[in-house]
TORPA-4810 file (N, C-alpha, C, O; in nm, 3 decimals):
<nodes>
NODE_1_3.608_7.922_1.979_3.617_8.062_1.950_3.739_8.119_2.021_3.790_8.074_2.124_X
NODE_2_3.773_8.210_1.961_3.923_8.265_2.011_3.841_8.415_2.048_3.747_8.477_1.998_X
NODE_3_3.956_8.437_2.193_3.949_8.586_2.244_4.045_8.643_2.231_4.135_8.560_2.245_X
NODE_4_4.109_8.791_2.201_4.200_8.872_2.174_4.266_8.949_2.269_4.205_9.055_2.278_X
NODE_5_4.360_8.947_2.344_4.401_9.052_2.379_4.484_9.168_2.341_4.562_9.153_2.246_X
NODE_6_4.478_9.278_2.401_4.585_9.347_2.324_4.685_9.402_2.455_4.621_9.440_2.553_X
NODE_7_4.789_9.407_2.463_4.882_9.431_2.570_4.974_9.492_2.529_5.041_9.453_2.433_X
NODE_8_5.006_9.645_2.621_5.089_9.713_2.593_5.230_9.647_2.600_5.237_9.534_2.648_X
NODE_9_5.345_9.709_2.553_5.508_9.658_2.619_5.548_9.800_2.572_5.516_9.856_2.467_X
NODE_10_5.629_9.847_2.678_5.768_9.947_2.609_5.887_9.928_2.670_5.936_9.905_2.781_X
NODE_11_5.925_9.950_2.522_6.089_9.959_2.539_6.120_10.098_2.542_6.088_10.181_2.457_X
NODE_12_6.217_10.125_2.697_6.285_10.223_2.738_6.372_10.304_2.668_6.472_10.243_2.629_X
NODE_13_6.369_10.413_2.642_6.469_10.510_2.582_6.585_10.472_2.658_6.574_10.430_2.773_X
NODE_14_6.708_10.486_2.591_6.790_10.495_2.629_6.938_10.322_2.609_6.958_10.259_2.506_X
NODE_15_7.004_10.300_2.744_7.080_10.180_2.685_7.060_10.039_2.653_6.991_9.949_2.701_X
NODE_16_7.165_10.051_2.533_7.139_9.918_2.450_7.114_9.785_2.531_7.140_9.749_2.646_X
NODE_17_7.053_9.729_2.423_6.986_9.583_2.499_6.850_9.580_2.588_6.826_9.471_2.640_X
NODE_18_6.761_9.682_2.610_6.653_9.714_2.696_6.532_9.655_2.603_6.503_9.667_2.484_X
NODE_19_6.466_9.575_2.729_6.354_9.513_2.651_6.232_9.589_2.721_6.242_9.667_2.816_X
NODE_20_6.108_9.548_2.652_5.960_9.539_2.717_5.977_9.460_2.835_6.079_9.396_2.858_X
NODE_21_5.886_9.464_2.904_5.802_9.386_3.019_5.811_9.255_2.959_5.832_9.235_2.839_X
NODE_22_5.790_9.152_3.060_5.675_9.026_2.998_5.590_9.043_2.934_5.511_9.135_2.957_X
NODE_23_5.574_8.939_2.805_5.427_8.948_2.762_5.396_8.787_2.808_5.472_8.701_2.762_X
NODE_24_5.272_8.738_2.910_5.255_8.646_2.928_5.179_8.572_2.821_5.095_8.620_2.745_X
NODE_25_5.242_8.393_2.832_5.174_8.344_2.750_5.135_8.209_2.744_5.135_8.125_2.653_X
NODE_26_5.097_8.208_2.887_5.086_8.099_2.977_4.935_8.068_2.930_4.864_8.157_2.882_X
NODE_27_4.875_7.886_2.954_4.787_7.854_2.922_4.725_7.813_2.754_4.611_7.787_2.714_X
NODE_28_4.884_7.823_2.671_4.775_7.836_2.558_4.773_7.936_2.504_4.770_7.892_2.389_X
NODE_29_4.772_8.061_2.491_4.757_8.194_2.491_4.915_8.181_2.377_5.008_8.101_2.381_X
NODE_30_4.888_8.291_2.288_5.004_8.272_2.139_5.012_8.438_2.093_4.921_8.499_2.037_X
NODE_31_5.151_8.496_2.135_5.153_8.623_2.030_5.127_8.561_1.903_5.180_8.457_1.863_X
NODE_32_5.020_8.652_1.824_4.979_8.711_1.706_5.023_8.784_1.595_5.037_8.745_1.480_X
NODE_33_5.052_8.945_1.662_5.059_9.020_1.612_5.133_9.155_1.697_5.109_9.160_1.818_X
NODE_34_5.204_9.241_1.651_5.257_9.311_1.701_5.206_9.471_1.602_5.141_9.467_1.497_X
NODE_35_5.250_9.585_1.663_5.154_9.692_1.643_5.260_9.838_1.683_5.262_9.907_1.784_X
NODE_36_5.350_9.846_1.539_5.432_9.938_1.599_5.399_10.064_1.609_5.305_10.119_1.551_X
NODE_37_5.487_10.120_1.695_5.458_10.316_1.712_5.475_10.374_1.619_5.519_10.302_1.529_X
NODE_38_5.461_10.491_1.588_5.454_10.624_1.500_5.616_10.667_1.477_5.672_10.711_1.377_X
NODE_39_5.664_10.636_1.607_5.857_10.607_1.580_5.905_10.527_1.614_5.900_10.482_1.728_X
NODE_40_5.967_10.486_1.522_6.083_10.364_1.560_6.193_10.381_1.480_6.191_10.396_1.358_X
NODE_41_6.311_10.378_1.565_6.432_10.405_1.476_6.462_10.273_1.389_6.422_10.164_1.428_X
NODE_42_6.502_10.281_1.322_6.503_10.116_1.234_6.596_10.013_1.304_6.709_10.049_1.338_X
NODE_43_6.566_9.923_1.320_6.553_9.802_1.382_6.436_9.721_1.382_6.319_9.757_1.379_X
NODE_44_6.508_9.552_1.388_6.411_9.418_1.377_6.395_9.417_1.488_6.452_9.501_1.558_X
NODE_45_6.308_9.318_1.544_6.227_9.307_1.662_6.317_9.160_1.653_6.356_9.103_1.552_X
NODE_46_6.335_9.125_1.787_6.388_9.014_1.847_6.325_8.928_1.958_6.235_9.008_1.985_X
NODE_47_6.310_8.856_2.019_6.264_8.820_2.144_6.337_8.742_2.239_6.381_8.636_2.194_X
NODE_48_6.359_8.766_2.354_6.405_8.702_2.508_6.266_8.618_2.554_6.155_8.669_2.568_X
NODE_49_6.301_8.471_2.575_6.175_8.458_2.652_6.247_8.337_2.833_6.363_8.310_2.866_X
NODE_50_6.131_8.306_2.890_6.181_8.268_2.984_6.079_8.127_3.006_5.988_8.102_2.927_X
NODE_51_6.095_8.084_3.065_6.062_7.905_3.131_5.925_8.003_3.255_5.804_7.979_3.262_X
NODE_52_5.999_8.099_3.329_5.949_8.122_3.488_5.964_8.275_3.522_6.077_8.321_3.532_X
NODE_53_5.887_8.331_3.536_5.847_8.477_3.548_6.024_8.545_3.591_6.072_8.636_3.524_X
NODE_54_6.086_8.493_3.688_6.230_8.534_3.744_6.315_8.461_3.728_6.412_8.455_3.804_X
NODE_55_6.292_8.360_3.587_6.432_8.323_3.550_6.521_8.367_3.438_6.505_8.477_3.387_X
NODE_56_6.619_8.282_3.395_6.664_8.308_3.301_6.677_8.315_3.173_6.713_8.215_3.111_X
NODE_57_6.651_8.427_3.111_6.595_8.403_2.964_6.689_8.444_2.853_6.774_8.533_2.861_X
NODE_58_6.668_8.379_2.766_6.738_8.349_2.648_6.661_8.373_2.528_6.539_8.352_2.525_X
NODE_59_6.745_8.427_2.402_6.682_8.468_2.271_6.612_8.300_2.214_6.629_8.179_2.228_X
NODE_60_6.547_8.375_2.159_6.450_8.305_2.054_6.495_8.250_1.927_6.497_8.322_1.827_X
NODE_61_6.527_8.145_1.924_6.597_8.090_1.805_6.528_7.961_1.742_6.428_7.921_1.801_X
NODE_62_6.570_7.891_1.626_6.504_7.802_1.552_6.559_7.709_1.572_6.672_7.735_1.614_X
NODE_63_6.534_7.577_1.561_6.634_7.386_1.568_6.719_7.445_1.507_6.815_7.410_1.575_X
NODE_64_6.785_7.547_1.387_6.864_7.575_1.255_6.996_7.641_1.347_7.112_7.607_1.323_X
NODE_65_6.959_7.744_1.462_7.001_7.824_1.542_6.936_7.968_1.459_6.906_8.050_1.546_X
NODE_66_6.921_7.995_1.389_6.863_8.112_1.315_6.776_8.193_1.439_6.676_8.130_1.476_X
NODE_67_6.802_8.323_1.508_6.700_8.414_1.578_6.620_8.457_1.519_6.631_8.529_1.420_X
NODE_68_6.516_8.416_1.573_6.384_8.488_1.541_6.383_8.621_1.511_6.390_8.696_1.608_X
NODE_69_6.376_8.677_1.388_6.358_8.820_1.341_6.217_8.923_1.305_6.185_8.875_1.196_X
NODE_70_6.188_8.954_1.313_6.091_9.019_1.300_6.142_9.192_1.152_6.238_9.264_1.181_X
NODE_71_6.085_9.212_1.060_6.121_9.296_1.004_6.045_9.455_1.075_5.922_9.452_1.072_X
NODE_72_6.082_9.535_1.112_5.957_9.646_1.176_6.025_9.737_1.153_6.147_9.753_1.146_X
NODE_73_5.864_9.852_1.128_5.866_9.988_1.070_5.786_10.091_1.140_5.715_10.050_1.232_X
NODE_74_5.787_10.195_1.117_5.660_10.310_1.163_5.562_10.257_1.154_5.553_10.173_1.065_X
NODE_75_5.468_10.277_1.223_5.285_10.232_1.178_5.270_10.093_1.096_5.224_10.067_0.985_X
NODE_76_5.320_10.026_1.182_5.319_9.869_1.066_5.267_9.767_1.189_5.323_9.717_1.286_X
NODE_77_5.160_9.764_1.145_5.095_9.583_1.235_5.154_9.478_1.143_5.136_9.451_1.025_X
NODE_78_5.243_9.418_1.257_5.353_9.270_1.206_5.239_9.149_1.256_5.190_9.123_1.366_X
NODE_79_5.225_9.096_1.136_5.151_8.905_1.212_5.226_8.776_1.187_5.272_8.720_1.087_X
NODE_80_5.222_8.760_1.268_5.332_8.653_1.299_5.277_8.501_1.192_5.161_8.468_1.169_X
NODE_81_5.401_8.432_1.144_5.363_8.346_1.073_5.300_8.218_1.137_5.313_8.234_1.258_X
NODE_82_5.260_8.143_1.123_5.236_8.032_1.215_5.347_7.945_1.266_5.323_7.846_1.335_X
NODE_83_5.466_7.981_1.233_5.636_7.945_1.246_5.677_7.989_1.344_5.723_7.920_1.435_X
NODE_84_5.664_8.144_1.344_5.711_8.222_1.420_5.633_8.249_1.524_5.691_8.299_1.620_X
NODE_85_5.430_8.215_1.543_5.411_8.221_1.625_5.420_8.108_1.768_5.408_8.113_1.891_X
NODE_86_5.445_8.016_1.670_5.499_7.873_1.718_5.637_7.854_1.816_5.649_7.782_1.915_X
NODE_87_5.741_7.951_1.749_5.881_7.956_1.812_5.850_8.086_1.953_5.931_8.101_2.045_X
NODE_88_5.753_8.144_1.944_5.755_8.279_2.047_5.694_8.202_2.190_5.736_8.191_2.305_X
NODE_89_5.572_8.156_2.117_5.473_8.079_2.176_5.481_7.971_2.287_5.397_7.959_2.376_X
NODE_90_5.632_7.865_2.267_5.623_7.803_2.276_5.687_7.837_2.469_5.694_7.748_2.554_X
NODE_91_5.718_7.960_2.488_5.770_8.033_2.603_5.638_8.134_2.707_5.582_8.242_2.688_X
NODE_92_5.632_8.043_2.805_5.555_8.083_2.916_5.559_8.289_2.924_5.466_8.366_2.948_X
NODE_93_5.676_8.313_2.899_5.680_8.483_2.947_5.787_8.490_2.849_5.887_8.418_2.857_X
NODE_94_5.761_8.617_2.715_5.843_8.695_2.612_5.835_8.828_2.655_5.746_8.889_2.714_X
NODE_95_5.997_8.874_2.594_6.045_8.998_2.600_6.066_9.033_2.424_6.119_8.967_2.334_X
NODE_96_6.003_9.156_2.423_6.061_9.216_2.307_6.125_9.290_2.291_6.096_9.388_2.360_X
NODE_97_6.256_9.311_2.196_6.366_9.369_2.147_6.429_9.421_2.088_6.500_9.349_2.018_X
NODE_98_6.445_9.550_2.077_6.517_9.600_1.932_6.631_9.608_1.890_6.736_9.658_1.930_X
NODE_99_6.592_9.545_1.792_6.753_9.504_1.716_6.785_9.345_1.802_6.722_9.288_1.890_X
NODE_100_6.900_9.314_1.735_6.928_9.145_1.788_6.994_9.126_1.892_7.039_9.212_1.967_X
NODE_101_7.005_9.000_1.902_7.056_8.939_2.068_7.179_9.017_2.048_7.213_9.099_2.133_X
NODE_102_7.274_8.989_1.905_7.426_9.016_1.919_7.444_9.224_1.918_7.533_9.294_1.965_X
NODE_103_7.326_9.258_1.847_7.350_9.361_1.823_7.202_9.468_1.888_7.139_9.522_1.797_X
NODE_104_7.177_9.483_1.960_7.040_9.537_2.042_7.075_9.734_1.923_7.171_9.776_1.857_X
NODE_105_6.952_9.785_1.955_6.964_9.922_1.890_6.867_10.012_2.004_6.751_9.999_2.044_X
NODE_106_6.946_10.082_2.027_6.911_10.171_2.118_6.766_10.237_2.055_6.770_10.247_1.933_X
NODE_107_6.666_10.274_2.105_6.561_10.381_2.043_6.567_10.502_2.111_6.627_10.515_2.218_X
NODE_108_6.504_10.593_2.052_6.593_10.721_2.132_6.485_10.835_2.228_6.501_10.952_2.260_X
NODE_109_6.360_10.727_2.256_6.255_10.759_2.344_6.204_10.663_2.355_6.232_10.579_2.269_X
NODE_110_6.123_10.631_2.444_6.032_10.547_2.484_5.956_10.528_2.413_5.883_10.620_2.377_X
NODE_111_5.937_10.373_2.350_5.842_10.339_2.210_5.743_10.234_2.301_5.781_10.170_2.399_X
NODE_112_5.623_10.233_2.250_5.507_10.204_2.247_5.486_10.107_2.190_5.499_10.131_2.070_X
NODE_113_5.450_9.973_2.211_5.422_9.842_2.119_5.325_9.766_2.177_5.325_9.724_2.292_X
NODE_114_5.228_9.746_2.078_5.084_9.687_2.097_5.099_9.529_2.061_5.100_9.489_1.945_X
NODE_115_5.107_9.456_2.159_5.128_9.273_2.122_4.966_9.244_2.141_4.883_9.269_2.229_X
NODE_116_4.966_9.171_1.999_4.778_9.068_2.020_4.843_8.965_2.052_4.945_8.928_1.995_X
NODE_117_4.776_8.895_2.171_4.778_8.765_2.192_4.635_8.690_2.202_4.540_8.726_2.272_X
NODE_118_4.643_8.552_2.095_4.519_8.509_2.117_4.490_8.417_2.215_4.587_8.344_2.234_X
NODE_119_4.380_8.386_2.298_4.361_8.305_2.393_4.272_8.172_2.345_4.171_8.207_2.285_X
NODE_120_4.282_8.077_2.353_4.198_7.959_2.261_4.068_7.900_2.374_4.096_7.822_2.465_X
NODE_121_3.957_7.941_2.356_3.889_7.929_2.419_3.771_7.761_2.365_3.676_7.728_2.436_X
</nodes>
């Protein structure tokens, strides 16, 4: 049986390139699903993840090199494919991002994003 969490992240108003918090995903534990705010200036969702809570982290990309994209809107719960939850997943601690590694998009208040992560019990 699987347990659900739901965990806040925000991304900071203001300069480009600013991510969420960690979303941990240590043990097994797999983003799901993501759960956008009521605003979001348009921009894809991207992800930074890391090996070690204070190291160095790097975008999310495929064997292809292709970054992980995410399409996101106002009021839109995103679920991750089993591809994509696979490529997020496969990183102890993720950051989420708006807009891409090369091109980040500023939001122009503090946005609100609801990550499910499932835990495999």
């Amino acid at each position: 049986m699987a347990k659900f969490t739901a965990i806040t992240v925000t991304i900071p108003s203001g300069a480009s390139g600013l991510q969420t918090g960690f979303i941990e995903l240590e043990g097994g534990a797999e983003l799901v699903a993501l759960h956008m705010p009521a605003a979001w200036i348009a921009a894809a969702i991207t992800f930074d993840a890391s090996a070690v809570r204070a190291g160095t982290e790097n975008g999310v990309f495929d064997s292809d090199g292709a970054e992980l994209s995410l399409s996101a809107a106002i009021n839109r719960a995103i679920s991750l494919t089993p591809i994509e939850r696979d490529l997020v997943s496969a990183h102890p601690y993720v950051r989420v991002r708006s807009g891409t590694e090369a091109v980040p998009v500023d939001q122009t208040a503090t946005r609100t994003i609801i990550a499910i992560v499932r835990h495999r019990t």
